[in-house]
N, C-alpha and C positions, 0 to 999 in steps of 0.2 A: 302256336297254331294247331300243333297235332291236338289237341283237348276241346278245341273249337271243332273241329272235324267230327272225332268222334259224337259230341253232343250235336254237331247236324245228323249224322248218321242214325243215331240212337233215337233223338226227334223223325225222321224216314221212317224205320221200325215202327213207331208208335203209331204212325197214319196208316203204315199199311192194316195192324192189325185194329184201328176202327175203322178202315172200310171193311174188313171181314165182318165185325161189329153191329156196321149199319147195314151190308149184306140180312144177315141173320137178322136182326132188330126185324127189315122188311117183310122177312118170312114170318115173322113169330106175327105180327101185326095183321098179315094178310090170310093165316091160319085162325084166327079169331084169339093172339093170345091179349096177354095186359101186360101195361107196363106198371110199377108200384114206385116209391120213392123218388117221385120226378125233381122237387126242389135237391133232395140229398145228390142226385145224380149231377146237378149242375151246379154244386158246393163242390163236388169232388172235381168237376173238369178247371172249375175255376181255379182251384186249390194246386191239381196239377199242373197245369201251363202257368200259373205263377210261381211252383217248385224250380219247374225248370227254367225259365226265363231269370230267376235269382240267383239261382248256379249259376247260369253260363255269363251274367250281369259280372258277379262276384268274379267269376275267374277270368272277366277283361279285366275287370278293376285293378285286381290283384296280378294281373298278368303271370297268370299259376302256369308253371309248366308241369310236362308229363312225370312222374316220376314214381317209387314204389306206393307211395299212398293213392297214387291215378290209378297204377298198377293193381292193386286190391280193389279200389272202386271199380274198376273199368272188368273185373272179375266176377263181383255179385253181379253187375248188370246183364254180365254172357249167362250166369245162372239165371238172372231172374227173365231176361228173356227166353230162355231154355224151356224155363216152367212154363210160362206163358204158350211158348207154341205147345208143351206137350196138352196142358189143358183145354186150349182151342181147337186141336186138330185129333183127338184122342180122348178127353174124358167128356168135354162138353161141345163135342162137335155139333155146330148146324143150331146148337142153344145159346151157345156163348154169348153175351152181350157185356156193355162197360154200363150198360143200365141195367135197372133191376125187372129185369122181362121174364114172366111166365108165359109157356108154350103154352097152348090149347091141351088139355091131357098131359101135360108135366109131370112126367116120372121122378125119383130120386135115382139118384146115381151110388149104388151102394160102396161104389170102388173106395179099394182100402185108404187113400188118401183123404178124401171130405168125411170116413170114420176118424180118423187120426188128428188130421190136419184140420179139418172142417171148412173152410174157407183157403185152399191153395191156392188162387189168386189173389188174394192180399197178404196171405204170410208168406206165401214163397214166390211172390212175382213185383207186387209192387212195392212193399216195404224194404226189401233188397234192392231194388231198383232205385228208391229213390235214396238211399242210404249211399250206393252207391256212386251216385250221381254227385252228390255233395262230396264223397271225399273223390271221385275221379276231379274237380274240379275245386276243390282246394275250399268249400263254399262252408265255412264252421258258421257263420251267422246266418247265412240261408237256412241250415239248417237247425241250429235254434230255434228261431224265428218261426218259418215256417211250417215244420215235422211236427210240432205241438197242434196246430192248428187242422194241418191235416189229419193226424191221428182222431181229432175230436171228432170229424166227418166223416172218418173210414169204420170208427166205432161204431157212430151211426147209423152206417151202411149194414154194418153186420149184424145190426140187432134189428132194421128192416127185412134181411134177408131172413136172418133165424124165425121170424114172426111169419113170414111168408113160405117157407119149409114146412112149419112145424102147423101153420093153419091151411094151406093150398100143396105144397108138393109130394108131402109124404100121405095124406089124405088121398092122394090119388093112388097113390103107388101098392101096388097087394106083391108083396114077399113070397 
C-alpha cells in the first residue's frame, strides 16, 4: 500500500508543477513568445504517463512492497524533485515550461549549472526521477522496456533545445 501512496503522491507533485508550467506556457504565449518542438513535446507526455502508469501497473502485479531498493528510489525522486523546484522557482522562474517555449526577448541564463550540466532538468530532474520510480516500485521490465524509449525522445528534445539556444537564445543575449 505505502508504494501505491507514494506514487499517487508523486503523480500530485507532477500536476502541481504543470500548472505552474501551463501558468508560464500562458504568459510566454501572451507576451508574443513561440513554442518549437510540438510533436517531440507530446512523444515525451506520452512517454511519461506511460512510465509511470507501468511502474505503478508492475508493482500491483508484483505486489512490490516498500523496502531498501523503494528506499534508494524513493531518494533520487526527493532529489529529482529538489532539482526541479530549484530550477522552477530560481534558475528559470516565470520561463519554465515542460514544452519547448521561447520568451519574447529570451536571454540565456549564464548560471554555473546550464555551463556544466547544460540541461538540469533532464539530467538532474527527470532521469533520476524516473530511475527512481522504477526501482521505488520494484518495475525492472518497465524499465527496460520503457527508459530506452524515452531516452530516444529526451535526446530529441535536447538536440531541439540546443538548435534553439544556439540559433534564437544566445543570439539574443549580449554578455
Amino acid at each position: 500500500m505505502t508504494i501505491y501512496i507514494l506514487v499517487a503522491v508523486i503523480f500530485a507533485l507532477r500536476l502541481v508543477f504543470l500548472k505552474i508550467s501551463k501558468q508560464n506556457e500562458a504568459m510566454i504565449l501572451q507576451n508574443g513568445g513561440v513554442e518549437h518542438g510540438v510533436k517531440n513535446t507530446k512523444m515525451l507526455t506520452i512517454a511519461h504517463i506511460a512510465f509511470y502508469f507501468s511502474c505503478l501497473t508492475e508493482a500491483v502485479v508484483k505486489t512490490s512492497v516498500f523496502d531498501t531498493t523503494s528506499a534508494v528510489g524513493l531518494g533520487l525522486i526527493v532529489f529529482a524533485f529538489l532539482m526541479l523546484y530549484y530550477i522552477v522557482n530560481h534558475l528559470l522562474r516565470g520561463i519554465w515550461t515542460v514544452k519547448l517555449m521561447v520568451a519574447n526577448n529570451h536571454k540565456y541564463n549564464p548560471h554555473w549549472l546550464f555551463r556544466y550540466v547544460k540541461h538540469p532538468n533532464y539530467y538532474l530532474n527527470i532521469i533520476p526521477e524516473l530511475i527512481g520510480l522504477a526501482l521505488l516500485c520494484h518495475a525492472k521490465i518497465s524499465f527496460m522496456i520503457l527508459m530506452p524509449i524515452y531516452l530516444i525522445v529526451l535526446f530529441i528534445r535536447i538536440k531541439q533545445e540546443d538548435k534553439v539556444l544556439k540559433e534564437i537564445i544566445i543570439p539574443n543575449s549580449s554578455f
